[in-house]
C-alpha angles and dihedrals in degrees: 000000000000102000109199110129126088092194136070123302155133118327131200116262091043078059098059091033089062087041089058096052088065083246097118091047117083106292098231163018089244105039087055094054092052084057093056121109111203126190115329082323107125107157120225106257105238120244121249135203103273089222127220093277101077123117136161116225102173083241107153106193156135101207108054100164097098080200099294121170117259137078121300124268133183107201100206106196122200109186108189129165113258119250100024096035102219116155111264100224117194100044127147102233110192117182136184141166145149132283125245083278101061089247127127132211128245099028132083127213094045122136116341085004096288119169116206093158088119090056132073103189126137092034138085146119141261139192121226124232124214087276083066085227132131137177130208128188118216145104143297098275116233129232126244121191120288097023129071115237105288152146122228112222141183138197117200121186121179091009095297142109112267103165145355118196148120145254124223136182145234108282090216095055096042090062098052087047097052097048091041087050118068079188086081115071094181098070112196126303126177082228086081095051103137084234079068105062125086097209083051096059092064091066104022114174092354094068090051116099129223112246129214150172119253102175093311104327136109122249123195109195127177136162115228116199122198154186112247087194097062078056105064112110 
């Protein structure tokens, strides 16, 4: 287990009792077949909306926790080109998200009037390698009205803008996060299903991650196919 938060999270055996529940394995039948990648057909990712939360804060790196409170999550990015599906090495990967709170770095005037525009945490950048894949330590991100629970996300490549998207999760395991964890304040409503959310409905099944079990802790994983050519610069 990869031990990096001070504050209140996930133990062990609530781990393995969600896993066996069937609830860190992939959620469905049909969320498993939008994962699969058959024959050389890899679909383009669709673009999202970036939000008014991005920033870039010239952070390279690979924790970007800064001790949050939350469970542990590990975002295993796989970027890969649509149509042939080959790993596209040498990309810029940001992410950002908010924290179990529902609050953002970086901004003021954000939920109950909080102002975080003095912190950077939960955000952060990582270069791919020629597997295309990148890993980000951090936390189960919280809701806040009017989104389901996700990460933002953006792949750069020549110095360019490639996508722009985000990563959900599974509703059922949301909700068992959220009431084994005192760190979120926002326990589950069905208000936050992803089915709810209008920036949700642009990707469906293809922007939710598949979740398992390393040792106890949660892994988000998610191919991410591109265009190279939205990346020239």
């Amino acid at each position: 287990m990869i031990a990096f938060m001070s504050a209140p999270s996930l133990t062990r055996r609530q781990a393995l009792l969600i896993a066996g529940g069937g609830l860190v394995a992939a959620c469905t039948a049909e969320q498993r077949e939008a994962y699969a990648q058959s024959a050389g057909q890899c679909t383009l990712t669709p673009r999202a909306t970036e939000g008014p939360f991005y920033l870039d804060p010239r952070l390279e790196r690979a924790d970007i926790s800064e001790g949050r409170p939350g469970t542990p999550l590990l975002v295993r990015l796989k970027v890969v080109e649509a149509g042939n599906c080959a790993p596209v090495g040498g990309t810029r990967v940001d992410i950002w998200q908010c924290d179990a709170a529902g609050v953002y770095s970086a901004f003021d005037g954000q939920l109950g009037g909080v102002d975080a525009s003095a912190q950077r945490f939960l955000r952060g950048h990582q270069r791919a390698g020629a597997p295309g894949t990148v890993e980000f330590r951090t936390i189960w991100p919280g809701w806040y009205p009017g989104r389901a629970p996700h990460i933002h996300y953006k792949v750069l490549l020549g110095g360019a803008e490639a996508l722009t998207a985000q990563l959900y999760f599974p509703d059922e395991l949301n909700a068992k996060i959220y009431a084994a964890n005192a760190a979120y304040p926002r326990k589950w409503r069905d208000e936050a299903r992803n089915g709810r959310d209008g920036i949700f409905a642009g990707a469906r099944d293809t922007g939710v991650a598949k979740i398992s079990d390393a040792g106890g802790m949660m892994v988000a994983s998610l191919d991410v196919a591109i265009d190279r050519g939205r990346g020239r610069s």
